[in-house]
VEXMI-12463 format. One record per residue (C-alpha): x negated, y, z. Coordinates in nm, 2 decimals, always signed. Layout:
# VEXMI-12463
X	Y	Z
X	Y	Z
...
//
This chain:
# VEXMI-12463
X	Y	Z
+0.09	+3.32	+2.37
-0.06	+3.05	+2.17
-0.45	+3.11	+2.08
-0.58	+3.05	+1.69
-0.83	+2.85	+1.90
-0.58	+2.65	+2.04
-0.41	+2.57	+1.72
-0.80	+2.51	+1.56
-0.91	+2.28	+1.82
-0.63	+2.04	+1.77
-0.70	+1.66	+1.71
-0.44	+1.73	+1.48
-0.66	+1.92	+1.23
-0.90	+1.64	+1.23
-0.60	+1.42	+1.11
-0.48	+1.68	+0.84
-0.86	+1.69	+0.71
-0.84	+1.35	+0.69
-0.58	+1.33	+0.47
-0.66	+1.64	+0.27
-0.50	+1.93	+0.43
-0.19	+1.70	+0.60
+0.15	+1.66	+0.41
+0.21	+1.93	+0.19
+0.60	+2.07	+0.06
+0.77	+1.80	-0.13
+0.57	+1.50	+0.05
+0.63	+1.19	+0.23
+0.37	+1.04	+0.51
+0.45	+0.73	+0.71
+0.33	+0.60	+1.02
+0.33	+0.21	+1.01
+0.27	-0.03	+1.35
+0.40	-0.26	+1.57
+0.69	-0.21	+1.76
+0.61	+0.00	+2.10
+0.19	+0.11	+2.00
+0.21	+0.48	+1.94
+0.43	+0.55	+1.63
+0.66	+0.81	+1.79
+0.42	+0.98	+1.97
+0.23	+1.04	+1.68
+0.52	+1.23	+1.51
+0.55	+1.41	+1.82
+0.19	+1.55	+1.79
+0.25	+1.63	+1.46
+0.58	+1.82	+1.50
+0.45	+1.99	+1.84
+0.16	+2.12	+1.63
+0.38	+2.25	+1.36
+0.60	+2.46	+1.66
+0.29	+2.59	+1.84
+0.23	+2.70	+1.49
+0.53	+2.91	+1.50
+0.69	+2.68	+1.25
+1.04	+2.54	+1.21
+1.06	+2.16	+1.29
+1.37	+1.87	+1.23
+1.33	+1.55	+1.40
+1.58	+1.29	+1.32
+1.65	+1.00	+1.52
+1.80	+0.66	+1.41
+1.76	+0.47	+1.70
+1.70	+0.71	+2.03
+1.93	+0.91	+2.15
+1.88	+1.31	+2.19
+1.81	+1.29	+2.54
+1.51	+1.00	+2.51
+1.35	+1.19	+2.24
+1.37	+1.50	+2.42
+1.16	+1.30	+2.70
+0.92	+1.19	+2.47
+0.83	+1.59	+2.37
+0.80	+1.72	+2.70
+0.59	+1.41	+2.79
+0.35	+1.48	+2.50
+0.34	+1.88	+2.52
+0.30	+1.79	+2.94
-0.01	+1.55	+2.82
-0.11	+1.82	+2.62
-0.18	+2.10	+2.85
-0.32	+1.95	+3.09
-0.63	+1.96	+2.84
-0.57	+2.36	+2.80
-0.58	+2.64	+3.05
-0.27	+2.81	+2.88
-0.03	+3.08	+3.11
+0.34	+3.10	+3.11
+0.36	+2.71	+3.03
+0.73	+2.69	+3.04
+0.78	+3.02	+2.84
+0.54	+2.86	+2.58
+0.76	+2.54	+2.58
+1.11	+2.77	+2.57
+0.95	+2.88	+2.25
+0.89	+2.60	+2.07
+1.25	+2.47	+2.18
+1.39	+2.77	+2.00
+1.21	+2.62	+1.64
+1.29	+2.26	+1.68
+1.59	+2.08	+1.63
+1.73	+1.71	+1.70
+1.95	+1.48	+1.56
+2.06	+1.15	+1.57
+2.22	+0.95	+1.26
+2.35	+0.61	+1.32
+2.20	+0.43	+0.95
+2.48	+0.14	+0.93
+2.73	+0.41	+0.92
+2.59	+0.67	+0.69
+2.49	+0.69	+0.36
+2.16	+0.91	+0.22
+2.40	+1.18	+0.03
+2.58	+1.21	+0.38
+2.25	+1.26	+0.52
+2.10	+1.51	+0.30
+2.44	+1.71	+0.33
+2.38	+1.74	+0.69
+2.03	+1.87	+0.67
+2.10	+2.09	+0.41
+2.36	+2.24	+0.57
+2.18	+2.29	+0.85
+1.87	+2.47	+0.64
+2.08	+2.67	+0.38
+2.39	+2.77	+0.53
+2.19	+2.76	+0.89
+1.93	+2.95	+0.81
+1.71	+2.70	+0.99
+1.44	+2.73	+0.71
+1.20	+2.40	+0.85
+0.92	+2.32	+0.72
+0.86	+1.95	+0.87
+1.11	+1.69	+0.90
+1.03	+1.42	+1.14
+1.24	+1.08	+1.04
+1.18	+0.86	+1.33
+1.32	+0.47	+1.37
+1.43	+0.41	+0.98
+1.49	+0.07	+0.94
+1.29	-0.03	+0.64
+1.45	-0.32	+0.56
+1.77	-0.17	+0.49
+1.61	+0.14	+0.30
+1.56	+0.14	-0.08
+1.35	+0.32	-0.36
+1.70	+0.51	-0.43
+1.70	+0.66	-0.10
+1.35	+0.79	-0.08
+1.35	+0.91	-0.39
+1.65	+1.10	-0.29
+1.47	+1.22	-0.06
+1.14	+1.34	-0.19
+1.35	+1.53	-0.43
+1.51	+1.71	-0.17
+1.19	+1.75	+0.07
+1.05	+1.90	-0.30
+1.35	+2.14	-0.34
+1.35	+2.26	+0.00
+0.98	+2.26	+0.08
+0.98	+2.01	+0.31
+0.67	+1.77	+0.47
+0.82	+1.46	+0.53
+0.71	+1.21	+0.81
+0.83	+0.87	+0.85
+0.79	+0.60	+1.11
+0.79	+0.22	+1.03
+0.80	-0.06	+1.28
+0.60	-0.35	+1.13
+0.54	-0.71	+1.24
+0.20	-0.80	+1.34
+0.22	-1.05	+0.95
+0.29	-0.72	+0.76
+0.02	-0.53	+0.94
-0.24	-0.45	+0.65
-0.55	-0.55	+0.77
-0.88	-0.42	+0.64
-0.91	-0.37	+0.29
-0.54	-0.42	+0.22
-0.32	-0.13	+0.07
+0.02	-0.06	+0.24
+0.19	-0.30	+0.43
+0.40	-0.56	+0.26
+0.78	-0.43	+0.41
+0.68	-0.09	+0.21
+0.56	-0.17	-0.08
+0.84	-0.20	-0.31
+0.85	+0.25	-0.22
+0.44	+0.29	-0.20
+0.49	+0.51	-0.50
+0.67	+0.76	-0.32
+0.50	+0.79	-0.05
+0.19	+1.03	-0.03
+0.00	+0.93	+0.27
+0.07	+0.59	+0.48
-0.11	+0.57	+0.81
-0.14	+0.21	+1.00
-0.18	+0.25	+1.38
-0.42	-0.09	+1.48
-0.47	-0.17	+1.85
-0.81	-0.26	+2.00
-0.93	-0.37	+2.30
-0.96	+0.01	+2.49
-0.73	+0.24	+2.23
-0.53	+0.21	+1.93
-0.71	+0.31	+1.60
-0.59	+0.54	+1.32
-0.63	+0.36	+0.96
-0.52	+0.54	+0.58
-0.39	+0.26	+0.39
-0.26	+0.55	+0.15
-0.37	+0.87	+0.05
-0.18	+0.98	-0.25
-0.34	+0.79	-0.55
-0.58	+0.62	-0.40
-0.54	+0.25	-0.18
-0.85	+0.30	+0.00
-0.84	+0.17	+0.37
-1.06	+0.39	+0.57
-1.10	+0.45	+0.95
-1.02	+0.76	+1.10
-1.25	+0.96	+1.34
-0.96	+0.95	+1.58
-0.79	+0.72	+1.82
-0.45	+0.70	+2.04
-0.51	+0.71	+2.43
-0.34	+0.39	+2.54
-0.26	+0.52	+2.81
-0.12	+0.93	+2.76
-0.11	+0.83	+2.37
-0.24	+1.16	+2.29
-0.46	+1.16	+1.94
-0.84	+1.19	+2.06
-1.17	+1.24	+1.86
-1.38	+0.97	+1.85
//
């Protein structure tokens, strides 16, 4: 039901060539902004990409509950089609339902190995073989180089791409020129690809602080609709 063409003509793709290819198996990307500018929606496309591509998705919530995030992907795939001419709409969605799964860890009152435990349970003896993991509402300032390497050794072992979100202040925003911002530094070397998400006057602009080895700041041929907060061209 979903076209090649579809799939191809994806903002999405634009993104992924931008960082060279996307996040492959074993990685860890992070989307970086201030609180309430796009940073969700963003993972959103992503994983919405990954189940129109027929692939397994986990999105982990730390902050929203099941029923909030749930709104945020029908809002997004709803935004989406409107831009397509696609039949059967809600058998498409039932689809993608059937590959993605949600859930919700409270951080205060869990520890990474706990964690890990429950998504490898849920991969292994699950069979839910995933091949993204959204993490979505992390606190930062209570994370430490332990924990993601933890788990960039278990996103390797399981062939996982890994996606953060990070809510930043607008003091630890990078701005141009600068490498990741300051509240991730002390785990820049486990992280693959860092993406800042900069508001202007009419949309929100894309920005690579990271892109594996290199600390190169660059501007992204893409934006976020302030409005729909879809990923455009342009």
């Amino acid at each position: 039901m979903i076209t090649d063409e579809l799939i191809q003509r994806s903002p999405v793709r634009i993104f992924e060539r931008s960082i060279h290819g996307g996040l492959a198996a074993g990685e860890l990307g992070l989307i970086a902004s201030q609180s309430g500018i796009g940073k969700t929606s963003v993972l959103v496309q992503i994983a919405l990409d990954k189940l129109l591509q027929a692939k397994k998705v986990i999105h982990v919530s730390f902050t929203q509950h099941t029923d909030y995030v749930l709104a945020w992907y029908k809002n997004i795939f709803d935004e989406f089609i409107k831009k397509q001419r696609l039949e059967n709409l809600r058998d498409v969605e039932n689809e993608l339902i059937k590959n993605r799964v949600l859930m919700n860890f409270n951080q205060e009152g869990i520890t990474t190995e706990q964690i890990l435990r429950s998504l490898r349970a849920l991969i292994q003896e699950g069979g839910f073989k995933a091949e993204a993991l959204i993490v979505d509402g992390f606190d930062f300032t209570r994370g430490s180089h332990e924990h993601f390497a933890a788990v960039k050794t278990f996103a390797r072992e399981l062939g996982l791409a890994v996606w953060y979100s990070c809510n930043v202040t607008v003091g630890n925003c990078p701005a141009a020129k600068q490498a990741v911002p300051p509240l991730v530094q002390d785990y820049a070397d486990l992280l693959d690809v860092v993406i800042v998400l900069e508001p202007q006057p009419e949309y929100i602009a894309l920005s690579v602080s990271k892109d594996r080895d290199t600390y190169n700041p660059e501007a992204l041929a893409l934006r976020l609709d302030p409005r729909t907060l879809l990923i455009l061209e342009g």
